[in-house]
C-alpha positions as CSV (number, residue, x, y, z in Angstrom):
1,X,38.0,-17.8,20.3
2,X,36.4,-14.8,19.0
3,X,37.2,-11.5,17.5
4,X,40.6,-10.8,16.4
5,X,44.3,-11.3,17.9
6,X,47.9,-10.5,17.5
7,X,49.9,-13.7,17.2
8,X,53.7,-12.9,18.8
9,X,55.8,-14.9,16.5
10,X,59.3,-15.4,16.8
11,X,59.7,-18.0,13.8
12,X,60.7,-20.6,16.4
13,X,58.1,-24.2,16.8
14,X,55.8,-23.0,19.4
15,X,54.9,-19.8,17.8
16,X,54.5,-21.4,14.7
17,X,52.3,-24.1,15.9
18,X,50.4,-21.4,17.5
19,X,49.9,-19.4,14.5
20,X,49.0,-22.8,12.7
21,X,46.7,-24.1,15.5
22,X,44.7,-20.3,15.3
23,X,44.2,-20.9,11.9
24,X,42.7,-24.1,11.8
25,X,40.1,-22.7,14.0
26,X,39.4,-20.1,12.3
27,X,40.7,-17.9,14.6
28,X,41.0,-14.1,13.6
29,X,44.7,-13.3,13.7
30,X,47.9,-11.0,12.8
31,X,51.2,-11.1,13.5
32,X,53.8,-9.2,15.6
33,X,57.2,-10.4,15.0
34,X,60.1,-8.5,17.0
35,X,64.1,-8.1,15.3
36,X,66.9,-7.2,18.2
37,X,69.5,-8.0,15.6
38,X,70.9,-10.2,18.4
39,X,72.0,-13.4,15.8
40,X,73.2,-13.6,12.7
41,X,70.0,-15.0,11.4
42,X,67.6,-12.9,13.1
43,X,66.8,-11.1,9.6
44,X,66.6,-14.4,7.9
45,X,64.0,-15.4,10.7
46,X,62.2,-11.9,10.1
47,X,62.3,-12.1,6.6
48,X,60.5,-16.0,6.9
49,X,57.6,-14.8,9.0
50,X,57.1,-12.1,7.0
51,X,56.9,-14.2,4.0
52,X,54.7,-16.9,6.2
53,X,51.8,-14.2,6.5
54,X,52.0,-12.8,3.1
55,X,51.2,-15.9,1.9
56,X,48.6,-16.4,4.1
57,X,47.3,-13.7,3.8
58,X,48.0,-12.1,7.5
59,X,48.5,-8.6,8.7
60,X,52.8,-9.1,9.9
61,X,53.2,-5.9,12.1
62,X,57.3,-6.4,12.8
63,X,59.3,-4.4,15.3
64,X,62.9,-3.7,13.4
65,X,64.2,-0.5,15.2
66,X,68.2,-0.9,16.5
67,X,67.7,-2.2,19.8
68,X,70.1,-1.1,22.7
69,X,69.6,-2.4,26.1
70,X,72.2,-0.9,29.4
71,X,71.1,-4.2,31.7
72,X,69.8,-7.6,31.6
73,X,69.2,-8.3,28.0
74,X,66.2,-10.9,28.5
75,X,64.3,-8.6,31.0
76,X,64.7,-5.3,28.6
77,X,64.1,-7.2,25.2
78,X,60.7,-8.7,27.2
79,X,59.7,-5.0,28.1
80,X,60.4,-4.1,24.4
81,X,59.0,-6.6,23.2
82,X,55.1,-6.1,25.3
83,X,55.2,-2.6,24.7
84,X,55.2,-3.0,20.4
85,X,52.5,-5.5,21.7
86,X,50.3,-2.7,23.7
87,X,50.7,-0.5,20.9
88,X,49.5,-2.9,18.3
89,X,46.6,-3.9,20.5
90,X,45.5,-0.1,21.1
91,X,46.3,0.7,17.6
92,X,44.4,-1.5,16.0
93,X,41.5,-3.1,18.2
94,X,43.1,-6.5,19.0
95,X,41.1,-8.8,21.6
96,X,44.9,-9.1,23.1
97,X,47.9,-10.7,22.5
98,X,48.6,-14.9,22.4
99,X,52.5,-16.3,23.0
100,X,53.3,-19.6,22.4
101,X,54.7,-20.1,26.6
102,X,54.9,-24.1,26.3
103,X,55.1,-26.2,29.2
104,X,58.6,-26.3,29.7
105,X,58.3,-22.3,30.2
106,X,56.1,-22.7,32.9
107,X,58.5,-25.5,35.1
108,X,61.5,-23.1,33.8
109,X,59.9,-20.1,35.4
110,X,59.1,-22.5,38.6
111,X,62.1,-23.6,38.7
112,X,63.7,-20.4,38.5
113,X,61.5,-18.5,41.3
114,X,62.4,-21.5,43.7
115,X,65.8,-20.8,43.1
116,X,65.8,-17.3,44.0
117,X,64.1,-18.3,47.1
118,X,61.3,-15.5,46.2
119,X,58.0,-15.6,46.3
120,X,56.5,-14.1,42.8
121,X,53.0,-12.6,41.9
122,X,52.2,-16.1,40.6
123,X,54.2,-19.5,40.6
124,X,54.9,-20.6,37.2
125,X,53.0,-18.6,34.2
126,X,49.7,-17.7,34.1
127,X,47.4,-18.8,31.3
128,X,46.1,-14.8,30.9
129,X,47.3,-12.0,32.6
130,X,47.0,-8.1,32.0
131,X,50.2,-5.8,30.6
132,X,49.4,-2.3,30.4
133,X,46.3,-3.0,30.0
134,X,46.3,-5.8,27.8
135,X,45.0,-9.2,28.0
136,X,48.1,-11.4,27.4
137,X,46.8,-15.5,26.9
138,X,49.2,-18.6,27.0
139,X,47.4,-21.2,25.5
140,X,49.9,-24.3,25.2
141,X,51.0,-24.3,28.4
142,X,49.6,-27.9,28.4
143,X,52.0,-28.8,25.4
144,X,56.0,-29.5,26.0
145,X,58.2,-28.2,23.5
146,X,59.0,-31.6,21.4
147,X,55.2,-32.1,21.0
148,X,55.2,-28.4,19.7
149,X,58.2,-29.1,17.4
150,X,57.0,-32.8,16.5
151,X,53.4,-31.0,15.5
152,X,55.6,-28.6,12.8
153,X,57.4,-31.6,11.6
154,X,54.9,-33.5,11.3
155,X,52.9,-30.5,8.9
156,X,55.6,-29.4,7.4
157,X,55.9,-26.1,8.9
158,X,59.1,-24.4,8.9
159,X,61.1,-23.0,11.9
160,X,63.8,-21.7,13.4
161,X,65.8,-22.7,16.3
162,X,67.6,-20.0,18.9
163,X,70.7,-21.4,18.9
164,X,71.5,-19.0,22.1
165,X,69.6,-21.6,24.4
166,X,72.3,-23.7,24.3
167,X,73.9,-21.0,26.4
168,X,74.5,-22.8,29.6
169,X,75.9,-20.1,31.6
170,X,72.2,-18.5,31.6
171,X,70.4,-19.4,34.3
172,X,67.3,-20.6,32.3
173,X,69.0,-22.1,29.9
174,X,71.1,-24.4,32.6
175,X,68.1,-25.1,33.8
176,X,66.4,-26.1,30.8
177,X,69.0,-28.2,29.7
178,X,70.0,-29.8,33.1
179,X,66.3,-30.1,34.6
180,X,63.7,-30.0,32.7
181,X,65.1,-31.7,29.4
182,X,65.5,-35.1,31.5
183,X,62.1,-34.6,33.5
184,X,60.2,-37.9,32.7
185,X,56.3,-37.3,32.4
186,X,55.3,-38.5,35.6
187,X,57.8,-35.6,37.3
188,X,56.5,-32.9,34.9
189,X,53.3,-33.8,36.7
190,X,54.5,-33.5,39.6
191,X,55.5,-30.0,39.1
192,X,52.9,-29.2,37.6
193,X,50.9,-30.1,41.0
194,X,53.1,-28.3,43.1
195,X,52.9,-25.3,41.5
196,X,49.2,-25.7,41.5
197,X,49.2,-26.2,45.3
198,X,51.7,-23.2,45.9
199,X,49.3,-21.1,43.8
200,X,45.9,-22.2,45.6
201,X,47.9,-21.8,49.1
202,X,49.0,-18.3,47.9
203,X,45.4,-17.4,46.9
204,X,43.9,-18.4,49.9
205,X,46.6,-15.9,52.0
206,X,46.2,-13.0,49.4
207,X,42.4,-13.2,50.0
208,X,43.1,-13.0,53.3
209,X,45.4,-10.3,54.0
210,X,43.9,-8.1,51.3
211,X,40.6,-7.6,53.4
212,X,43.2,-5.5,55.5
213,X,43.3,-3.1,52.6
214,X,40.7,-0.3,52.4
215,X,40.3,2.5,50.0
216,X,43.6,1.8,49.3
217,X,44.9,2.3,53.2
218,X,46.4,-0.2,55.4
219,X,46.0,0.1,59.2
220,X,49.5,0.3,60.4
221,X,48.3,-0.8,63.7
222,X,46.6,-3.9,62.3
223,X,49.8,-4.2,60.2
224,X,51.9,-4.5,63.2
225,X,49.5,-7.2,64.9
226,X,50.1,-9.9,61.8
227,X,53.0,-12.3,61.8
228,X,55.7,-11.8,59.3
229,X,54.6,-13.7,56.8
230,X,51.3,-12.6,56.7
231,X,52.8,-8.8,56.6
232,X,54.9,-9.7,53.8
233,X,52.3,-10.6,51.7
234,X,50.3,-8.0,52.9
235,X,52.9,-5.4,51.3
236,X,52.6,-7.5,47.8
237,X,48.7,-7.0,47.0
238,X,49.0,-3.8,48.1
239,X,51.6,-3.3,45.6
240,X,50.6,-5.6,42.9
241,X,50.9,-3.9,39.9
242,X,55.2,-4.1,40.4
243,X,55.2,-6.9,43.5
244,X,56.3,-9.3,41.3
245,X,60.2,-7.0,40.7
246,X,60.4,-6.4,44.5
247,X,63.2,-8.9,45.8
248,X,62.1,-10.9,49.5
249,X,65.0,-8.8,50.9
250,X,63.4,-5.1,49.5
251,X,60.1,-6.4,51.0
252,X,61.8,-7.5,54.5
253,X,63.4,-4.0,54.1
254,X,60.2,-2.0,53.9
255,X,58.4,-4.2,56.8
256,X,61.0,-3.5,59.2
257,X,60.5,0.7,58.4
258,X,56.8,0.3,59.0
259,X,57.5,-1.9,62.1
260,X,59.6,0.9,63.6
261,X,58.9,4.4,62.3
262,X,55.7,6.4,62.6
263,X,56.8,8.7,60.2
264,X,58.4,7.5,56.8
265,X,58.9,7.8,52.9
266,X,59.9,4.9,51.1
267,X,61.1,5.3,47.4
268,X,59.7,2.1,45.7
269,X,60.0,1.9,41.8
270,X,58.0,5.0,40.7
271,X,56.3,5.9,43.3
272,X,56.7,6.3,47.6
273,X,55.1,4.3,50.7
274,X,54.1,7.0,52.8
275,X,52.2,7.3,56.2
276,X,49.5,9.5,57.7
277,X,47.1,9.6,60.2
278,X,47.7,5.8,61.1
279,X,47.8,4.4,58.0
280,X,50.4,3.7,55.2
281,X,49.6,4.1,51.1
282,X,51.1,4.6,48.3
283,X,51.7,8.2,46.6
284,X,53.2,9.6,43.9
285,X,55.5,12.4,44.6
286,X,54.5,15.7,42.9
287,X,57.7,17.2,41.3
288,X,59.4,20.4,41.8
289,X,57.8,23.5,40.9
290,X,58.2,27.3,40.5
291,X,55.8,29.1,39.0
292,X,56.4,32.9,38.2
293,X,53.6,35.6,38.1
294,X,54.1,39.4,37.1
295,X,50.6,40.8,38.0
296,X,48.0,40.3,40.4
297,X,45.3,39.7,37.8
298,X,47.5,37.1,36.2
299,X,47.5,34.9,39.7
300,X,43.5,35.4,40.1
301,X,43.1,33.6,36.5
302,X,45.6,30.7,37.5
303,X,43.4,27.3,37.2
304,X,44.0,24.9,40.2
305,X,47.5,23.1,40.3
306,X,48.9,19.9,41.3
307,X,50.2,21.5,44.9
308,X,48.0,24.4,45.1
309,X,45.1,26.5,44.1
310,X,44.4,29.9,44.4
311,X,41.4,32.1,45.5
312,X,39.8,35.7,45.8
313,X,41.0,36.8,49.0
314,X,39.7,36.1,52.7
315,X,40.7,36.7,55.6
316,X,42.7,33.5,57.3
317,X,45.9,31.2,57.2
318,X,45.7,31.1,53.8
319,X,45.2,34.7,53.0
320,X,48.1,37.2,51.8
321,X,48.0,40.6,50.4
322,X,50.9,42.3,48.1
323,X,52.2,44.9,46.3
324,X,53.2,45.5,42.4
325,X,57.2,45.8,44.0
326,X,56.7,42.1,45.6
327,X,56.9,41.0,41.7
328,X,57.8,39.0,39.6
329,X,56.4,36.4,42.3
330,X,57.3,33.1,42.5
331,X,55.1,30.5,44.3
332,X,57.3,27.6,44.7
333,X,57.6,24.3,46.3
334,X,59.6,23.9,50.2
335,X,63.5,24.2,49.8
336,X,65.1,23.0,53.4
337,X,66.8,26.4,54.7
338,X,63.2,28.4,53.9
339,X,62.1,30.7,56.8
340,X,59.7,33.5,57.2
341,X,59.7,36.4,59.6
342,X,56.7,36.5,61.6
343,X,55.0,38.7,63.9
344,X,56.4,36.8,66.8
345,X,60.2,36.4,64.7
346,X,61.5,34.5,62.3
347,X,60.5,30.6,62.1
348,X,61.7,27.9,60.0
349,X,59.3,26.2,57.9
350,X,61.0,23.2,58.8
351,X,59.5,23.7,62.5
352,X,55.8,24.6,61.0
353,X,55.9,21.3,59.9
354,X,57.0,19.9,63.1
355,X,54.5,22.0,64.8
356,X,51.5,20.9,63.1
357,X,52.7,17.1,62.5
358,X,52.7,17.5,58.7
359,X,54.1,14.0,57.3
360,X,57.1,14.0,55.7
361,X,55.9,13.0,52.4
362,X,54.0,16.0,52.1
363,X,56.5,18.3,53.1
364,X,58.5,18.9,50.0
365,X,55.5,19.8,47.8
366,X,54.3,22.4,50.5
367,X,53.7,25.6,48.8
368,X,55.5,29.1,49.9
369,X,55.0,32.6,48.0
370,X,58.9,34.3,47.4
371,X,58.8,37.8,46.2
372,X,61.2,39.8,44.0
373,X,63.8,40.6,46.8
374,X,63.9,36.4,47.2
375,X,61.8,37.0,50.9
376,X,59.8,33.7,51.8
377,X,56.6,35.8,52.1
378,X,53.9,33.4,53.0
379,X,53.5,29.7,53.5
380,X,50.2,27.9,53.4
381,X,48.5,26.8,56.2
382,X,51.0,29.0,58.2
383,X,50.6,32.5,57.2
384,X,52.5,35.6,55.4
385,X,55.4,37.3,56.9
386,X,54.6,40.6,59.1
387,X,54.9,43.0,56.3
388,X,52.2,41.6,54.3
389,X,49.3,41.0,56.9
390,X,46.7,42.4,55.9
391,X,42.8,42.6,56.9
392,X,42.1,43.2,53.4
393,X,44.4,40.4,51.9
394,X,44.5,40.1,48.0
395,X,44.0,36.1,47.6
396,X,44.5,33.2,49.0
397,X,46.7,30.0,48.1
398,X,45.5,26.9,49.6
399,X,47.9,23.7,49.6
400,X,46.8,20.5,47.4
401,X,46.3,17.8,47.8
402,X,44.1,19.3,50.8
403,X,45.5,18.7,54.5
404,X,43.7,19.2,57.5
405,X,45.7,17.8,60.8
């Protein structure tokens, strides 16, 4: 294995075989140990790697900050723990990161995913993945834990035991001890070829379905045509990078609004599955905004925004001309109430949108020009208000990302 790679060692056997195994090949390594202060020996077991590396002669990066966590400890200490990981990797120029996941991790994980009745990213662990950009490898998944203990004893290597895995009343830990502690070899292998064969059957679908995905677009016409499991799925590679979080239920959830709507946002993690012109995709929601200018010449220099860009004025939709009592001006995103008077009356901006069959999600970012008084002056793509028409307009603000119905 070449080039150089963090080590994540926890002090327990398999990390310590790991680290022992990458040096006997000669393998380039540091370490990356992690303290939540959540057992009374956790310093002990910090201090004990630290020492390990010193002695031979290995770079010990170690993550001691006061850990506080609001929700599921094991799911917020893993997110802790990668991040210190991408850090070190970026910092430093590591080839990635290698965790001692054993063999009886990957039937745990199983075992766990077919309890939830959910279907994950992957059955089981892979033996590399990306995090954040980082290459994450596993390899001892072929090793159980006793031969990774038994392969310490047996050199002499110190380590520590969790003592918190005896903690029935998690569900890995139950099923460690209740399931996979009593598994005789021949049933590990079965597992082991199930998971295999869900994986390869899982593949072969993903492949599949994914073809349906262009430019980041999925048909929802073609979308409606699949059977529900293949729609399912469908919604998971096009969501990859988080697919693996969304519950079967969230996913059934989101089917049944693209089975019925034509017009929909759908808030999922940090982002929105949106729809337009027949297809849905995800977006990122641009944020509030409300920008103030006091001078005409300071809103010709403004460099294109997020929501909207401005130009030297032409005549058009997008064209409005004012006066120095119309500032300060704001130009600002939708707020539901906004109307403009027109030539023909007032109208609602609300019903421009309806009018032209502007999609929901881009709705709130839609910009509108308010002057001093507080008047909704202008609103792109629809026009200014009757006092400010002009055939001479000042400038133009044209809406981003561009629309055209």
């Amino acid at each position: 294995m070449s080039g150089k790679w963090l080590v994540a060692c926890s002090g327990g056997p398999d990390s310590m075989a790991l680290v022992d195994m990458c040096l006997k090949s000669e393998i380039d390594i540091s370490l990356a140990h992690v303290n939540y202060h959540h057992r009374e020996q956790a310093d002990e077991e910090m201090e004990y790697v630290k020492d390990y590396a010193k002695n031979h002669g290995i770079d010990c990066y170690v993550l001691d900050d006061d850990f506080k966590y609001e929700g599921n400890f094991e799911a917020e200490a893993r997110e802790w723990r990668y991040d210190f990981f991408v850090r070190l990797v970026n910092e430093h120029n590591f080839k990635g990161v290698l965790v001692g996941h054993h063999q009886d991790d990957l039937l745990e994980t199983f075992l766990m995913q077919e309890e939830r009745n959910s279907e994950p990213s992957y059955y089981g662990l892979r033996e590399e993945n990306m995090y954040h950009g980082i290459l994450v490898r596993r390899p001892l998944l072929s090793y159980t834990k006793k031969e990774l203990q038994a392969y310490c004893d047996t050199r002499g290597i110190k380590y520590y035991i969790d003592y918190t895995n005896s903690d029935t009343s998690l569900t890995r830990n139950r099923i460690r001890h209740d399931v996979i502690d009593i598994l005789s070899k021949n049933e590990r292998q079965y597992y082991i070829k199930e998971i295999e064969m869900k994986n390869a059957i899982k593949r072969e679908r993903d492949c599949r379905v994914r073809t349906y995905v262009r430019e980041d677009r999925v048909s929802i016409s073609q979308y409606r045509y699949l059977s529900e499991e293949e729609r399912h799925a469908l919604l998971r590679v096009s969501m990859d990078d988080i697919s693996n979080r969304l519950s079967d239920g969230f996913i059934k959830e989101i089917d049944n609004i693209i089975m019925k709507e034509d017009d929909f946002v759908i808030d999922v993690h940090d982002y929105q599955i949106v729809q337009d012109k027949g297809y849905f995709f995800k977006w990122y929601e641009i944020e509030d905004y409300c920008d103030v200018y006091h001078s005409i010449d300071e809103i010709l220099m403004v460099e294109d925004k997020e929501a909207y860009g401005i130009r030297k004025g032409e005549k058009g939709v997008n064209a409005l001309s004012v006066i120095s009592d119309d500032f300060p001006l704001k130009i600002r995103n939708y707020h539901e109430g906004d109307s403009i008077e027109m030539r023909f009356g007032k109208k609602k901006v609300s019903r421009f949108f309806i009018d032209r069959k502007i999609p929901k999600f881009m709705r709130k970012a839609w910009p509108v020009v308010e002057n001093s008084k507080g008047e909704v002056i202008f609103v792109s793509g629809l026009g200014c208000n009757v006092t400010h028409f002009t055939d001479l307009p000042t400038f133009n603000v044209l809406q981003y990302p561009k629309y055209t119905s």
